[in-house]
N, C-alpha and C positions, 0 to 999 in steps of 0.2 A: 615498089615504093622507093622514093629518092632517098636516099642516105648519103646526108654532108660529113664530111670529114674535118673535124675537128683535133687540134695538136697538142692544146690548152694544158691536159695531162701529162704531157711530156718537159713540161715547165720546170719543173724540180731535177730530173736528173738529166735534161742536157745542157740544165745552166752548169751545174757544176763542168760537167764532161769536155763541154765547149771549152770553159773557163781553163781548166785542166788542162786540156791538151794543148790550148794556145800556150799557156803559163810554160809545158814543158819545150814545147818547139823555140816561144822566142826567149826564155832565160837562160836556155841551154846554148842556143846558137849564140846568143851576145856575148856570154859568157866566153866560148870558143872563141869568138871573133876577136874578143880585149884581151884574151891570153896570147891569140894568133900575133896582135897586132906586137906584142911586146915579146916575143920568143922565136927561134929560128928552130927549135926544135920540138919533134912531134910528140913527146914522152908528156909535157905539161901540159899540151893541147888537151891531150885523152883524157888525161890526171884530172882534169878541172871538167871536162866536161860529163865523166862518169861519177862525180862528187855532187857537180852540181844537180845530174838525176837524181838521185839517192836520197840526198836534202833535198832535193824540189819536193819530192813527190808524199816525203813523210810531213813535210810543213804545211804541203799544200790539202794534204788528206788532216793532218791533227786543226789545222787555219778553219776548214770548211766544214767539220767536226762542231769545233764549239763556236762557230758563228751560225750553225742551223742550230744548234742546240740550243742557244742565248732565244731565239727565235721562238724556239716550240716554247720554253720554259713563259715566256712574256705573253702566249698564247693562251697556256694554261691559267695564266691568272688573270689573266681577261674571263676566262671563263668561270674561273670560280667567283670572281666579283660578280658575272653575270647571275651565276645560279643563288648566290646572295640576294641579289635585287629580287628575281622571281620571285624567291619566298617571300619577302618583307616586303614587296612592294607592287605586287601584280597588275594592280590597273592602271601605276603611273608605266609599267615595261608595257601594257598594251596598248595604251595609247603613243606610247614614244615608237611600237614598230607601226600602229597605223599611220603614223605620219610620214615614216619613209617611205611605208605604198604610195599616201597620196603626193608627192613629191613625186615620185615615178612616174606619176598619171594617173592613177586612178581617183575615184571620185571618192569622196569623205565616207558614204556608206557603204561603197566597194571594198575600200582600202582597210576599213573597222570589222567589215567581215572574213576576209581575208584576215587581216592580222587571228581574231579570234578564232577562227578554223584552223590555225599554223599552228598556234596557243595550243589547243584542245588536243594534237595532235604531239607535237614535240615543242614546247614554249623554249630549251633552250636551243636545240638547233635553227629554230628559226632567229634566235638575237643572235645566232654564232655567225650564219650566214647572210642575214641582211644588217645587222649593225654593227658586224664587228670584220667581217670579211671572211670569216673562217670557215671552208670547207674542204671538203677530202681531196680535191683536185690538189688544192695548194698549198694542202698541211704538210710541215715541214718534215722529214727523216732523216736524221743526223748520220745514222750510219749509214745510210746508202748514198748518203752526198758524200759522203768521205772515201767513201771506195771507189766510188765514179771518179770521184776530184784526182787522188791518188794514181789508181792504173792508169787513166786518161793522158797524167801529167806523166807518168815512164812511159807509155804509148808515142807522147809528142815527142819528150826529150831523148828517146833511141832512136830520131832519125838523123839531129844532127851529130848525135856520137858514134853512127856507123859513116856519117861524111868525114867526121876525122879522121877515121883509121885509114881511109884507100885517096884521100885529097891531099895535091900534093903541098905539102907546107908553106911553099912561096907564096903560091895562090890560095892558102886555104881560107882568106876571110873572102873573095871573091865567089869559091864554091859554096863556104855556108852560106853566103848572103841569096844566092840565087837559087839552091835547095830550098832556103825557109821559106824564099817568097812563093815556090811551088809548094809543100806543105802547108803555109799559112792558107795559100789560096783553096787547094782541095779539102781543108778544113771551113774554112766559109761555106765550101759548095755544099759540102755533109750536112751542117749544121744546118744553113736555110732549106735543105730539102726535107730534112729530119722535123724540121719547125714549119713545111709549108708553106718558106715565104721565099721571093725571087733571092738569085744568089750574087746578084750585081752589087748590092751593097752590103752584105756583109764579106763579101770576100776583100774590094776598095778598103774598107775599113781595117780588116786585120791587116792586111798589106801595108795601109799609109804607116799604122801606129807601130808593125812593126823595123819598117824601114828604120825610122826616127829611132827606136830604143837600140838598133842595131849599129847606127851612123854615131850615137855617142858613146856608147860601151866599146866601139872601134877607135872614135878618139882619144875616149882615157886612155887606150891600151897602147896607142901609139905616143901619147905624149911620155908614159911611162916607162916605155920602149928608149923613143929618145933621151931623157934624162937619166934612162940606165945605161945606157949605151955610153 
């Protein structure tokens, strides 16, 4: 028997994870890089960038905490408005999901029986899933995004804190800049293989955006550099 492989399920925790470990790789490095650019010595390089993991990675675990949370919680009350209508309103909610069958294609007495066999069966997980979008693939968990977001983000941002310790100072926004774009990129390759999908464009992508966040956090540093100087 053919068995496709589907990734769909894995939606929730390598958004965060992605998200995470990019967030620790380029806020870490830019970080380094506008400290690099305005400092001759390596004591504030480290300073700043074992600060910046620490607060990355609990902002980024408490940020993606209550932004799945807000998420589940406006879930829930979809749902209990739904189980509201159920009760008090049963045949206009059967006729509202026979309408999104036939809208899908089905025919008007297809789509009537169909909705009414869903009904008969679980009436609210059929409005959770066809009119409200809600199912288990994509239902939110706050604590596992937080913990993903979190490690993921000390996983990225301990690569460019062990470039500062052994990179030699003069060149150091040279080394992180050419580490991040190997990290960024073998994060692309991870992440599109982990999701299924070619790795040509998401690795271009983390690469362009993170060039860009790194060329200006290297210029503050340097403008800062100079007027301290």
């Amino acid at each position: 028997m053919h068995k496709e492989n589907h990734y769909i399920n894995r939606i929730g925790w390598l958004r965060a994870a992605v998200l995470g470990a990019n967030d620790g790789i380029l806020s870490t490095t830019s970080l380094v890089i506008g400290v690099a650019a305005a400092s001759e010595s390596r004591d504030p390089i480290i300073l700043s960038a074992l600060a910046g993991v620490v607060a990355g990675a609990l902002s980024m675990a408490a940020g993606e905490y209550v932004s799945v949370s807000s998420q589940s919680d406006i879930e829930r009350a979809d749902l209990r408005r739904e189980r509201k209508a159920l009760k008090e309103n049963p045949e206009e909610e059967l006729i509202e999901l026979a309408a999104i069958y036939e809208k899908r294609g089905l025919s008007k007495e297809l789509a009537l029986k169909v909705a009414e066999e869903l009904t008969h069966n679980d009436a609210l997980d059929a409005h959770a899933r066809d009119e409200l979008g809600i199912n288990e693939i994509t239902q939110p968990k706050p604590f596992l995004a937080a913990i993903s977001s979190g490690l993921s983000f000390i996983a990225g941002g301990i690569l460019p804190l062990c470039v500062a310790f052994w990179a030699p100072v003069k060149e150091m926004i040279y080394y992180q800049y050419g580490f991040a774009i190997i990290f960024l990129a073998v994060l692309g390759a991870v992440s599109a293989r982990s999701g299924g999908v070619r790795p040509l464009r998401p690795v271009v992508r983390l690469c362009i955006w993170g060039t860009v966040a790194m060329c200006v956090t290297a210029g503050i540093g340097y403008l800062f550099g100079v007027n301290a100087g």
